[in-house]
PDB file of N, CA, C and O in Angstrom:
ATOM      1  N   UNK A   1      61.266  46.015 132.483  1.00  0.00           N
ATOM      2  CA  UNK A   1      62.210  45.133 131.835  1.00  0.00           C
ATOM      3  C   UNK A   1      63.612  45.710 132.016  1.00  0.00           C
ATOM      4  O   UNK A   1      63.751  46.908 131.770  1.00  0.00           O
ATOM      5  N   UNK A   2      64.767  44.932 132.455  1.00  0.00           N
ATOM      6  CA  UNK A   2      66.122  45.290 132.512  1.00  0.00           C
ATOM      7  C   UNK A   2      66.787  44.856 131.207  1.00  0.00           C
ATOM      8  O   UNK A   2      66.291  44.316 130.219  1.00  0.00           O
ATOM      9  N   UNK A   3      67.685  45.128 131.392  1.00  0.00           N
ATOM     10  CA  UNK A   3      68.251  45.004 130.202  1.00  0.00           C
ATOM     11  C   UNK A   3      69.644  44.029 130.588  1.00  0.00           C
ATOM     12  O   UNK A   3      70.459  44.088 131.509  1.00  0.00           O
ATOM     13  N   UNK A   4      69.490  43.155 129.463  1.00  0.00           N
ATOM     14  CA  UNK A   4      70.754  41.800 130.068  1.00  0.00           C
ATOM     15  C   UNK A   4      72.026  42.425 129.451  1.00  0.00           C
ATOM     16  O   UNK A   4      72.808  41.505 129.211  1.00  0.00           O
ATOM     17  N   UNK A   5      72.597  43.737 129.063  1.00  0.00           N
ATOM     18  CA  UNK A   5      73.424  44.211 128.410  1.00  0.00           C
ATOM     19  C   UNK A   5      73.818  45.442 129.341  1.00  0.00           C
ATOM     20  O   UNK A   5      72.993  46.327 129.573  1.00  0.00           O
ATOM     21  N   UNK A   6      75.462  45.476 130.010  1.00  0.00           N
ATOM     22  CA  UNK A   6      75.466  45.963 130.579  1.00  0.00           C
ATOM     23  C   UNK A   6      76.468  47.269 129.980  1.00  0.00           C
ATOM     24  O   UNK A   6      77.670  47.278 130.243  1.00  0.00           O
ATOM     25  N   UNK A   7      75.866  48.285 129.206  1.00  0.00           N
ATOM     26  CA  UNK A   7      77.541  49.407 128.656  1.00  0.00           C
ATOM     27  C   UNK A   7      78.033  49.920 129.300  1.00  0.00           C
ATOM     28  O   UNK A   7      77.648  50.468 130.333  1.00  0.00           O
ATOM     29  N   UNK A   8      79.446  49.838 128.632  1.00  0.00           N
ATOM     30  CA  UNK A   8      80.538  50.028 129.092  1.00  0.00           C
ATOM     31  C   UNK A   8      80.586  51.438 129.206  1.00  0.00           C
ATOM     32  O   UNK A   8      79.804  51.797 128.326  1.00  0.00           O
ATOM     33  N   UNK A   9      81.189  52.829 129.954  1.00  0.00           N
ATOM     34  CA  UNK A   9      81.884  53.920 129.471  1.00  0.00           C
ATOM     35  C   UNK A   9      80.863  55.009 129.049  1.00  0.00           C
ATOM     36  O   UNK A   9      80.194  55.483 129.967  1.00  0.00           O
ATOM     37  N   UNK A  10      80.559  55.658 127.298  1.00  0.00           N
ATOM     38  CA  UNK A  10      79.427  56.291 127.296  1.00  0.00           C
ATOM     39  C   UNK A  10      78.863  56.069 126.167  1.00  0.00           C
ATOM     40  O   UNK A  10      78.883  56.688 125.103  1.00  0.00           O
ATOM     41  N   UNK A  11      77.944  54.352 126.771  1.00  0.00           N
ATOM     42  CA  UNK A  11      77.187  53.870 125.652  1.00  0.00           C
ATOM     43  C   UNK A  11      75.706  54.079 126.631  1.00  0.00           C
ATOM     44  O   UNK A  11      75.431  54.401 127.786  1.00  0.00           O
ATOM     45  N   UNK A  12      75.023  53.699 125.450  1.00  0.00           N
ATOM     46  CA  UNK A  12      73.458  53.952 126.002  1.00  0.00           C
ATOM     47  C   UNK A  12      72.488  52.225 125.518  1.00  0.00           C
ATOM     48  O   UNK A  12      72.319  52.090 124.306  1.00  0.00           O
ATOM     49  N   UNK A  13      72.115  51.440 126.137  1.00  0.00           N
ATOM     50  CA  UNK A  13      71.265  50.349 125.445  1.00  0.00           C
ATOM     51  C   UNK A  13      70.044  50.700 126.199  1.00  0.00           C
ATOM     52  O   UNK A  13      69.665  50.883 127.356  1.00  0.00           O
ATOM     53  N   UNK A  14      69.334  50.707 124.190  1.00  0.00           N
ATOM     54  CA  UNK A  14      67.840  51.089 123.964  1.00  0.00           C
ATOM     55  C   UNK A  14      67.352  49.864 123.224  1.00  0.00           C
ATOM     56  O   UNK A  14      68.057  48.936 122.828  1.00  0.00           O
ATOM     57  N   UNK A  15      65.887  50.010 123.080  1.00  0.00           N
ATOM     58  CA  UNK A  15      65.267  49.521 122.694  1.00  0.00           C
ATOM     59  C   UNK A  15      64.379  50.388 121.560  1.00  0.00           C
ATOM     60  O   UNK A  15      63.573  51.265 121.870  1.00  0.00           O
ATOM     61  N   UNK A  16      64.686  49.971 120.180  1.00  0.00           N
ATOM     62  CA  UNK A  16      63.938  50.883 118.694  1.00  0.00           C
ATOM     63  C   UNK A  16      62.138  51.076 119.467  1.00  0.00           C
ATOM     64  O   UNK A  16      61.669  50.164 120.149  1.00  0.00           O
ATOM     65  N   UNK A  17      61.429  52.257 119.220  1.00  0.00           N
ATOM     66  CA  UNK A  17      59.815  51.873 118.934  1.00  0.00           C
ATOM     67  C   UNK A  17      59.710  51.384 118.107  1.00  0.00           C
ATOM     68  O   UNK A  17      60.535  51.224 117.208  1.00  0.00           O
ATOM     69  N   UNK A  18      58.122  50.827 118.234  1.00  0.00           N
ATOM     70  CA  UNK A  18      57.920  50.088 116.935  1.00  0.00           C
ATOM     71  C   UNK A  18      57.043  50.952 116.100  1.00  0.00           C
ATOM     72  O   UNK A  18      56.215  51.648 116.687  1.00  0.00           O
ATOM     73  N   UNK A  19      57.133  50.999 114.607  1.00  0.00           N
ATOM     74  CA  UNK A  19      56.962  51.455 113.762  1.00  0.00           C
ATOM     75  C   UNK A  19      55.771  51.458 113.351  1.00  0.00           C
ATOM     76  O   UNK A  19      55.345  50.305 113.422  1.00  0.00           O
ATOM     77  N   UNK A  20      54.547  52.580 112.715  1.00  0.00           N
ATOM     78  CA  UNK A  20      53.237  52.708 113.034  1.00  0.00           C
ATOM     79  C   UNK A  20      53.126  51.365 111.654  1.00  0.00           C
ATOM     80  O   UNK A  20      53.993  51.046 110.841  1.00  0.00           O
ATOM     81  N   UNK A  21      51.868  50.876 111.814  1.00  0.00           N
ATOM     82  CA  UNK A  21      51.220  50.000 110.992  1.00  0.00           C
ATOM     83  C   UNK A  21      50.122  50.546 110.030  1.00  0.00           C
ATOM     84  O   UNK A  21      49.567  50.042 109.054  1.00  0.00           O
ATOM     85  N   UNK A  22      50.016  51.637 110.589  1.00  0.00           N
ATOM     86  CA  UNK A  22      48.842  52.264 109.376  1.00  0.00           C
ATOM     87  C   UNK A  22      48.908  53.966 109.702  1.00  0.00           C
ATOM     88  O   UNK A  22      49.060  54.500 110.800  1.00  0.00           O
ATOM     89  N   UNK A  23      48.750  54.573 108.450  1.00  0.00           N
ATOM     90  CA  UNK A  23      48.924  56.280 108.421  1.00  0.00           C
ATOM     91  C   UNK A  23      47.662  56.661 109.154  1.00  0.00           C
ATOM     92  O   UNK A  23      46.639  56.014 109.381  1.00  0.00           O
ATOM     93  N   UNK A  24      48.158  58.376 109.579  1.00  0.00           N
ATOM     94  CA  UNK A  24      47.031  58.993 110.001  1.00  0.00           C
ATOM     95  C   UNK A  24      45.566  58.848 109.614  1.00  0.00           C
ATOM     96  O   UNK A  24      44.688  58.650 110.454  1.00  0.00           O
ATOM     97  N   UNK A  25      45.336  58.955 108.302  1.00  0.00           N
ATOM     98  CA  UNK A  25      44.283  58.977 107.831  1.00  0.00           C
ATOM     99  C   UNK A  25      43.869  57.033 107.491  1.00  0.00           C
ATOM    100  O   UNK A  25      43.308  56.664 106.459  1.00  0.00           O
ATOM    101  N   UNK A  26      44.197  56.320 108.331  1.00  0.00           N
ATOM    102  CA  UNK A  26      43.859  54.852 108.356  1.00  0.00           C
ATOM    103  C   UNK A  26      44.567  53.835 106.805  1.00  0.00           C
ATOM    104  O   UNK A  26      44.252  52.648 106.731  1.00  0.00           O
ATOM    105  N   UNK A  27      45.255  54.302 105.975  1.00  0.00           N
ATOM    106  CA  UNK A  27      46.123  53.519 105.465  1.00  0.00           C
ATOM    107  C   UNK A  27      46.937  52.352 105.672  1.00  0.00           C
ATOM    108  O   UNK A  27      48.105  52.462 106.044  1.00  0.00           O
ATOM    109  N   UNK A  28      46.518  51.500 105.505  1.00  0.00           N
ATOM    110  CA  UNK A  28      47.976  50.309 106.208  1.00  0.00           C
ATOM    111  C   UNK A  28      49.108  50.467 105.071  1.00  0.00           C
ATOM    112  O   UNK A  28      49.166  50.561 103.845  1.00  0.00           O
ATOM    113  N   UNK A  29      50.164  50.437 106.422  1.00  0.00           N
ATOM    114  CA  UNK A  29      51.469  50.579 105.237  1.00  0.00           C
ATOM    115  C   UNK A  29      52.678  49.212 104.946  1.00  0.00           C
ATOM    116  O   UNK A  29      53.507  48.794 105.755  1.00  0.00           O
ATOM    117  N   UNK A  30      52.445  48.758 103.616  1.00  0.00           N
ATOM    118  CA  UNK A  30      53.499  47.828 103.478  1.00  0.00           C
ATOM    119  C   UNK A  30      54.731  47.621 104.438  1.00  0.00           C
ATOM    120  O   UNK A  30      55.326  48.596 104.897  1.00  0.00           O
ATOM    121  N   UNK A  31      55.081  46.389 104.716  1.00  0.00           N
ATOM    122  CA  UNK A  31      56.388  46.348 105.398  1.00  0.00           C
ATOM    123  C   UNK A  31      57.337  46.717 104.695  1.00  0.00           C
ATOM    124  O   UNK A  31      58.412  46.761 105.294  1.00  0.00           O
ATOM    125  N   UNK A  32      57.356  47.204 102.888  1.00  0.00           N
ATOM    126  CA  UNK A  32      58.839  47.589 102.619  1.00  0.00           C
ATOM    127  C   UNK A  32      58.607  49.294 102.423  1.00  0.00           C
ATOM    128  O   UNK A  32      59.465  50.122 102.116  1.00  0.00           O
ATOM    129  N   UNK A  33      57.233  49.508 102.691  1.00  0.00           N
ATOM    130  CA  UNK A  33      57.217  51.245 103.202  1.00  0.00           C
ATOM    131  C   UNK A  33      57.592  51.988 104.391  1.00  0.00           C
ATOM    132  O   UNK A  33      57.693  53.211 104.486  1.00  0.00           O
ATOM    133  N   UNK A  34      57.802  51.044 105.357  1.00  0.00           N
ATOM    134  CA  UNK A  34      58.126  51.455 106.679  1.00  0.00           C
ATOM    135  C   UNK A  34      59.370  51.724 107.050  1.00  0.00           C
ATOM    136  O   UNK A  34      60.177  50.796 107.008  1.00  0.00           O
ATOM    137  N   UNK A  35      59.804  53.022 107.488  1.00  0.00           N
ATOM    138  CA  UNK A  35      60.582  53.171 108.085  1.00  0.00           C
ATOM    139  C   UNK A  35      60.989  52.748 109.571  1.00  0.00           C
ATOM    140  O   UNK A  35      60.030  52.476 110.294  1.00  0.00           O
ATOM    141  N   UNK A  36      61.888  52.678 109.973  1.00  0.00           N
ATOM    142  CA  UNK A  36      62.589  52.236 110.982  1.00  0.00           C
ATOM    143  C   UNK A  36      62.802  53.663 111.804  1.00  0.00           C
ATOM    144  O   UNK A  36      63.430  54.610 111.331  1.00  0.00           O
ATOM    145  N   UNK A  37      62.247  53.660 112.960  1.00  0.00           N
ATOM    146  CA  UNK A  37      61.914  54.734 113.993  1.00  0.00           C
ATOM    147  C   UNK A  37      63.572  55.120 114.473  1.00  0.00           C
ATOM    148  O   UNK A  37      64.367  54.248 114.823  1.00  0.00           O
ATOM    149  N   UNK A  38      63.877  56.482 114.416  1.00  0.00           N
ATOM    150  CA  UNK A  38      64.832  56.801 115.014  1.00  0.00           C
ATOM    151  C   UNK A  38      64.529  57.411 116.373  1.00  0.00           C
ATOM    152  O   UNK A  38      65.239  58.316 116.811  1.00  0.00           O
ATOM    153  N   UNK A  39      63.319  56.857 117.161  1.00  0.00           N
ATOM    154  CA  UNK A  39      63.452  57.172 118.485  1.00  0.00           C
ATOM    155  C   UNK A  39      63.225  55.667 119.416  1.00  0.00           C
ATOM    156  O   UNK A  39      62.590  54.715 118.962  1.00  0.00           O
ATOM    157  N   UNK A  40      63.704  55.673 120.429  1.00  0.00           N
ATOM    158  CA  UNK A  40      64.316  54.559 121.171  1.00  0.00           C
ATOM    159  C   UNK A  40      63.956  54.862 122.690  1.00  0.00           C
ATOM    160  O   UNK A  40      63.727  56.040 122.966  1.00  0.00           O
ATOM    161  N   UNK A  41      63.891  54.001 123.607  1.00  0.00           N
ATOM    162  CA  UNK A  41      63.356  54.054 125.369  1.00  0.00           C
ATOM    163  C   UNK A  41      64.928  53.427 125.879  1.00  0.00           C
ATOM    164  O   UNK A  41      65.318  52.477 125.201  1.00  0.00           O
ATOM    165  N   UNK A  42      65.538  53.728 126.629  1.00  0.00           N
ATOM    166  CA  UNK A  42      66.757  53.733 127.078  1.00  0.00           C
ATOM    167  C   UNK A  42      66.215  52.642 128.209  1.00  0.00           C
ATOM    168  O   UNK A  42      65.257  52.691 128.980  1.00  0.00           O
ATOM    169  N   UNK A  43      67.147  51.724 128.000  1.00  0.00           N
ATOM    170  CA  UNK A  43      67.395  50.423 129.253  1.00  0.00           C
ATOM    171  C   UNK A  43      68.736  50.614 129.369  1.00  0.00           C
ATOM    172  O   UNK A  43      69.309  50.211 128.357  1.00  0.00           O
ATOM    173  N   UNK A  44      69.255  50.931 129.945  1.00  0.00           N
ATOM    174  CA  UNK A  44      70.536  50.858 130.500  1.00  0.00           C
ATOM    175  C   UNK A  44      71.609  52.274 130.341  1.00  0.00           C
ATOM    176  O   UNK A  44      71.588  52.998 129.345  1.00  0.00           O
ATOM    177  N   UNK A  45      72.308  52.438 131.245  1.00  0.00           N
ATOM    178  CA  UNK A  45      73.207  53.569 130.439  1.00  0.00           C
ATOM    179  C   UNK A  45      74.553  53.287 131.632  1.00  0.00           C
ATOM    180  O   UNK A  45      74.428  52.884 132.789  1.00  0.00           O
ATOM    181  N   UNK A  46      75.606  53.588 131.028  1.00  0.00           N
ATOM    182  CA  UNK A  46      76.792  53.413 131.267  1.00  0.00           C
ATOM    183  C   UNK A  46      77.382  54.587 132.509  1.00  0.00           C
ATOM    184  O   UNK A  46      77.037  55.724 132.829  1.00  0.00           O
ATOM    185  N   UNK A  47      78.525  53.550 133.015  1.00  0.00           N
ATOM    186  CA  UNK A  47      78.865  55.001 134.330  1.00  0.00           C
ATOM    187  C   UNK A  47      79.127  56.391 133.915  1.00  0.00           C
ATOM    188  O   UNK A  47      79.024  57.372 134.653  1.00  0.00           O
ATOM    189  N   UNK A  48      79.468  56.398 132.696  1.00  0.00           N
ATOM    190  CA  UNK A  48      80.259  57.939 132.103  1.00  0.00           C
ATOM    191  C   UNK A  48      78.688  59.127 131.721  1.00  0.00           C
ATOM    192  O   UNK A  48      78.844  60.348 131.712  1.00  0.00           O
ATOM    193  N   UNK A  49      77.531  58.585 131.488  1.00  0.00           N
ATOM    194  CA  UNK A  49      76.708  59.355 130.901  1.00  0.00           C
ATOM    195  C   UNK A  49      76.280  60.070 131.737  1.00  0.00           C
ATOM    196  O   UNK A  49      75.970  59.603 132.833  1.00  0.00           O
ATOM    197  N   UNK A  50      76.152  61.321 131.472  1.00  0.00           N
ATOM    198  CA  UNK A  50      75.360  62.553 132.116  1.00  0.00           C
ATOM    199  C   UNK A  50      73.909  62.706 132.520  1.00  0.00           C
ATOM    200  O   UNK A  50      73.255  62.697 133.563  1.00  0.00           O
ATOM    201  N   UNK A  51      73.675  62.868 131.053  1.00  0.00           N
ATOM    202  CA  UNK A  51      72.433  63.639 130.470  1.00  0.00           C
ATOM    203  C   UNK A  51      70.779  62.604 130.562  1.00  0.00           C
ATOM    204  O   UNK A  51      69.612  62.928 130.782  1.00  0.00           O
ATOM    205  N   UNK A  52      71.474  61.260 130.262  1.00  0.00           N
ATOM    206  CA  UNK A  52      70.291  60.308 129.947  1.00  0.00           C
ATOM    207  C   UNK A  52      70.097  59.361 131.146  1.00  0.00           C
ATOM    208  O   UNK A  52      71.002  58.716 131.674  1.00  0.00           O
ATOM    209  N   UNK A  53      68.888  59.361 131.483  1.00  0.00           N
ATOM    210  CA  UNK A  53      68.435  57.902 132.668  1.00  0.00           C
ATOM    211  C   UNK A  53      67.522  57.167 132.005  1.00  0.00           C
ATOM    212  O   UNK A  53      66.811  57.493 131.055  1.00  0.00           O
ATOM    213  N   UNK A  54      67.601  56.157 132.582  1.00  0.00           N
ATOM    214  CA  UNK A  54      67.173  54.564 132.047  1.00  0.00           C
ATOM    215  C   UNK A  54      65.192  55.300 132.024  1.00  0.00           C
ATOM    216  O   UNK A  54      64.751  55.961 132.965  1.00  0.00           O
ATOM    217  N   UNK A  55      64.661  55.078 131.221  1.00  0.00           N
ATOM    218  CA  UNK A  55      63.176  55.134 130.806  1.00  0.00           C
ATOM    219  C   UNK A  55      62.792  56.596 130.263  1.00  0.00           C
ATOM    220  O   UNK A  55      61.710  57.183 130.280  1.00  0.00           O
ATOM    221  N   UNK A  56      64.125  57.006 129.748  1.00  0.00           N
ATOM    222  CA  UNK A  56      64.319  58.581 128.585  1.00  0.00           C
ATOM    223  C   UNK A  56      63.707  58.133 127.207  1.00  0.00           C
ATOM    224  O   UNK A  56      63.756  56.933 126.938  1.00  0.00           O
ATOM    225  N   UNK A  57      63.293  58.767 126.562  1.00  0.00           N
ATOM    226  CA  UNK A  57      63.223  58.174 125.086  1.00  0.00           C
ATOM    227  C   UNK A  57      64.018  59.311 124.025  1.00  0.00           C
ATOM    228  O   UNK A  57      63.941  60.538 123.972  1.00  0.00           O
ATOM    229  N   UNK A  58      64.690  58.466 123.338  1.00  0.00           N
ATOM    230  CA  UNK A  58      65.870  59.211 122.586  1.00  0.00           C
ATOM    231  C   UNK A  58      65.880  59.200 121.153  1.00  0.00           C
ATOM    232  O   UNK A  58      65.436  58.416 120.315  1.00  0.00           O
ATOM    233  N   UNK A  59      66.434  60.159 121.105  1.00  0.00           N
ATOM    234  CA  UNK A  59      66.294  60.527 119.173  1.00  0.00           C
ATOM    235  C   UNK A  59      68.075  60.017 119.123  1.00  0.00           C
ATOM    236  O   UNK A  59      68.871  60.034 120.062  1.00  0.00           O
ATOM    237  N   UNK A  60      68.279  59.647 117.900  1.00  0.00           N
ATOM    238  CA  UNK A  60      69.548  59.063 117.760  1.00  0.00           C
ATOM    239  C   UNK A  60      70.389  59.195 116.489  1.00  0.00           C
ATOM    240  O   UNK A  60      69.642  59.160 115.511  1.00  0.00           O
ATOM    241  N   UNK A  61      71.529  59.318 116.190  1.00  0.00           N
ATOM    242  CA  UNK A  61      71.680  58.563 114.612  1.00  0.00           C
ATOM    243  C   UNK A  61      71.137  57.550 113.949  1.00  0.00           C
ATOM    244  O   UNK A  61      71.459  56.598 114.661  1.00  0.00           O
ATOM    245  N   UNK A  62      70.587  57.160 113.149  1.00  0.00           N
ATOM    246  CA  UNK A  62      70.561  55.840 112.325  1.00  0.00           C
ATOM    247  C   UNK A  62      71.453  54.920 112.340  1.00  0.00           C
ATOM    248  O   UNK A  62      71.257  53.784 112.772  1.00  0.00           O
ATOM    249  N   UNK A  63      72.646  55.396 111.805  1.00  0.00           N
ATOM    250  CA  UNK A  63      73.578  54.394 111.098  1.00  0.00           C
ATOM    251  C   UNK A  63      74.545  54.904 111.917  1.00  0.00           C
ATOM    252  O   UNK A  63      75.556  55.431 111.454  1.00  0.00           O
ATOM    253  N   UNK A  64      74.269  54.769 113.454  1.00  0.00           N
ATOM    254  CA  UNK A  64      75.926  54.993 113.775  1.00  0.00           C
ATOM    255  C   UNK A  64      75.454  54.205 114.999  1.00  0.00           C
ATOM    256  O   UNK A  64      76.126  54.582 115.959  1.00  0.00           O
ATOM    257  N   UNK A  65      74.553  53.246 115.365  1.00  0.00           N
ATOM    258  CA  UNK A  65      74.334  52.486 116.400  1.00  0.00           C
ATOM    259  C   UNK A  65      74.685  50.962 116.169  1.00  0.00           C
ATOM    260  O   UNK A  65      74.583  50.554 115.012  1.00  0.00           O
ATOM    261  N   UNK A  66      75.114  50.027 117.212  1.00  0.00           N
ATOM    262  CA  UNK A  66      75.147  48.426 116.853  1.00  0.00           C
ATOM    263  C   UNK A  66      74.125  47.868 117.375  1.00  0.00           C
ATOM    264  O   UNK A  66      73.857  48.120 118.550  1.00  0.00           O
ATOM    265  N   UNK A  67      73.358  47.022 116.654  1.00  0.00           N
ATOM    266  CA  UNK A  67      72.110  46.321 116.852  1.00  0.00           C
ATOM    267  C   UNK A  67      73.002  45.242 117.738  1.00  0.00           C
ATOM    268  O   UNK A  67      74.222  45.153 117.600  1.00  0.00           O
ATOM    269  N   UNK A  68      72.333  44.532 118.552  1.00  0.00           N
ATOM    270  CA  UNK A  68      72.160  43.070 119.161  1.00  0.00           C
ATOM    271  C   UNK A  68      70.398  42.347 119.620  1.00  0.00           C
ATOM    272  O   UNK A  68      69.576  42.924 120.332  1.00  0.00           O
ATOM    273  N   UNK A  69      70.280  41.424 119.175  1.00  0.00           N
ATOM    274  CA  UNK A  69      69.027  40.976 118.880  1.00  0.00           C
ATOM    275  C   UNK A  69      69.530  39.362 120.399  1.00  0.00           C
ATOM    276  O   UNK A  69      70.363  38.484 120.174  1.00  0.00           O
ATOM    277  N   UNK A  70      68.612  39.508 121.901  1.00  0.00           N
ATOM    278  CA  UNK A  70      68.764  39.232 123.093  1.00  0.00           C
ATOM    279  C   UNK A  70      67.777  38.280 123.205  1.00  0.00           C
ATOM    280  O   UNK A  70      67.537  38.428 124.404  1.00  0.00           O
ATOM    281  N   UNK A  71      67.085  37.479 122.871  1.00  0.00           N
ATOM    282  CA  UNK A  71      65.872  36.298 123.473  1.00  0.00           C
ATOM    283  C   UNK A  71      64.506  37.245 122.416  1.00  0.00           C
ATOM    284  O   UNK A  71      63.313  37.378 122.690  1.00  0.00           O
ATOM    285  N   UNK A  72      65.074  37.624 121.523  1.00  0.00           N
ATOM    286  CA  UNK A  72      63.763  38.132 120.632  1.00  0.00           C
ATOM    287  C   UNK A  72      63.909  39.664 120.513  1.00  0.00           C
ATOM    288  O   UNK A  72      63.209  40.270 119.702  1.00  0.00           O
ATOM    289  N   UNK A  73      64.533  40.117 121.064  1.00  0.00           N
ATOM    290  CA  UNK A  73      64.479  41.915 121.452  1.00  0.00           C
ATOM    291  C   UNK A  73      65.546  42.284 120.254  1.00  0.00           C
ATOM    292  O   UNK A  73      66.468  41.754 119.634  1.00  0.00           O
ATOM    293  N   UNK A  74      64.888  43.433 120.319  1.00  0.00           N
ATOM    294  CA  UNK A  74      66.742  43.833 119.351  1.00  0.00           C
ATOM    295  C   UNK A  74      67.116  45.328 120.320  1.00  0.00           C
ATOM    296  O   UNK A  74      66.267  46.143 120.681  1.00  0.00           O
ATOM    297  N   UNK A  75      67.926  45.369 120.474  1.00  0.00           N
ATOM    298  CA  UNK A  75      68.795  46.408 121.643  1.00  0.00           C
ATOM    299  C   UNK A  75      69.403  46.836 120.466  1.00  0.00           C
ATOM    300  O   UNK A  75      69.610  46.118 119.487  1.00  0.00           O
ATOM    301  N   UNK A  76      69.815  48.550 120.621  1.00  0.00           N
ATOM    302  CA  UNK A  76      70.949  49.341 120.143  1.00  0.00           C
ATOM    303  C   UNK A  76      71.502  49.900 121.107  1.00  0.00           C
ATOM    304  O   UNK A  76      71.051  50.388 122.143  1.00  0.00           O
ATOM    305  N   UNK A  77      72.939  49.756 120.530  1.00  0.00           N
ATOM    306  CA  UNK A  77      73.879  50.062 121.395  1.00  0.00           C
ATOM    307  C   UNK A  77      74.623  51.513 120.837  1.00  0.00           C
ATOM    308  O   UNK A  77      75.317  51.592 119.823  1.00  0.00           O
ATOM    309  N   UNK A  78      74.275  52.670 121.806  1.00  0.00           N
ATOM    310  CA  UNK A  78      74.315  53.888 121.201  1.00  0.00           C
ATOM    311  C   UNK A  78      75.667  54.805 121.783  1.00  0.00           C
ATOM    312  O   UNK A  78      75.982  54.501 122.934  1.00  0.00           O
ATOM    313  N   UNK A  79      76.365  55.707 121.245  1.00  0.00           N
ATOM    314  CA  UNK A  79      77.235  56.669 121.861  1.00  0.00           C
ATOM    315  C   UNK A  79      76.315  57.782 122.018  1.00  0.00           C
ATOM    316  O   UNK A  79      75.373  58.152 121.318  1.00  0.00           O
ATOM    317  N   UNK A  80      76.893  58.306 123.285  1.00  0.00           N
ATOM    318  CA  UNK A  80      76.287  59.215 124.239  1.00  0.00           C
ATOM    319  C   UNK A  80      76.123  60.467 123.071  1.00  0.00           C
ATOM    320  O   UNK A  80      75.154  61.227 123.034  1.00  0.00           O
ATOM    321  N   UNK A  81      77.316  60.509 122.103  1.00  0.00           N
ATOM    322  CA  UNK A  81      77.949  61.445 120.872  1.00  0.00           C
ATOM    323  C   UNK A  81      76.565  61.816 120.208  1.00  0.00           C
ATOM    324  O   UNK A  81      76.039  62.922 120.078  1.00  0.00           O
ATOM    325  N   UNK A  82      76.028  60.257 119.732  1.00  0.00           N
ATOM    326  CA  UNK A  82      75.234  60.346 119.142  1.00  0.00           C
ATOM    327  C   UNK A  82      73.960  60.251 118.931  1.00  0.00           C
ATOM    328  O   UNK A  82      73.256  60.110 117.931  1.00  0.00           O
ATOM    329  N   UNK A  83      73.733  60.384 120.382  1.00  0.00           N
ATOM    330  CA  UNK A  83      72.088  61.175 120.696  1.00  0.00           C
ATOM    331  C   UNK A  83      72.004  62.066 120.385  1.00  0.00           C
ATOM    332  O   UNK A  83      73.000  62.748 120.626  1.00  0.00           O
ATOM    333  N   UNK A  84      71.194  62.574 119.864  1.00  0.00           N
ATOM    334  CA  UNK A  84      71.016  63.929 119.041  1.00  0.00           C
ATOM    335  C   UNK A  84      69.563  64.528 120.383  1.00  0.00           C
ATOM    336  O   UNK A  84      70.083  65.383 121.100  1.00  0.00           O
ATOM    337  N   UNK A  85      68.731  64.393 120.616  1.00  0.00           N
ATOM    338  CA  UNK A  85      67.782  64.453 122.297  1.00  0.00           C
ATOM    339  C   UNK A  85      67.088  64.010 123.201  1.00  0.00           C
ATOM    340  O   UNK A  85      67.329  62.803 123.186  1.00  0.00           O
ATOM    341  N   UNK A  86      66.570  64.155 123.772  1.00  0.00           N
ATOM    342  CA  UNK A  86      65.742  63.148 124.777  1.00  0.00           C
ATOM    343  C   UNK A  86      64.243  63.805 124.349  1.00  0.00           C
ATOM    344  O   UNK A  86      63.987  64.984 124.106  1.00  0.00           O
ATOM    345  N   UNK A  87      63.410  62.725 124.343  1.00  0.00           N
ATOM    346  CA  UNK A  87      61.721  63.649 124.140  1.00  0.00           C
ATOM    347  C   UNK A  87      61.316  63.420 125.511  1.00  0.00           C
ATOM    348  O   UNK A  87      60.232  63.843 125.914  1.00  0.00           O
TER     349      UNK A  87
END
């Protein structure tokens, strides 16, 4: 899958994982128990970035990314700043 979002400079567009549905030990977990995954699969990355290529998966800030939601997808749009690593 490409990504219809092309960043500018040293942004990164990812795509969130999705978030487990049931604990280790087989629990299903409410949708208002779930956290929101701070690791992400990189579709796209901008001319300025170094470190990251497109199909990296990245640990990130939370609250310092802009969502855009594309034909159903939701993309974050990340600074290079604020990758914190690649797994």
């Amino acid at each position: 899958m490409t990504s219809p979002i092309k960043p500018l400079a040293d942004r990164v567009v990812a795509v969130r994982e999705v978030a487990p549905t049931k604990t280790a030990s087989g629990l299903y977990l409410p949708e208002a128990a779930k956290e929101k995954p701070a690791l992400a699969e990189v579709k796209a990355v901008g001319p300025d970035i170094k470190g990251i290529k497109v199909g990296d998966k990245i640990v990130y800030k939370e609250y310092s990314t802009t969502e855009l939601t594309i034909d159903g997808i939701e993309y974050l749009l990340v600074k290079e700043d604020d990758v914190l690593a690649t797994v």
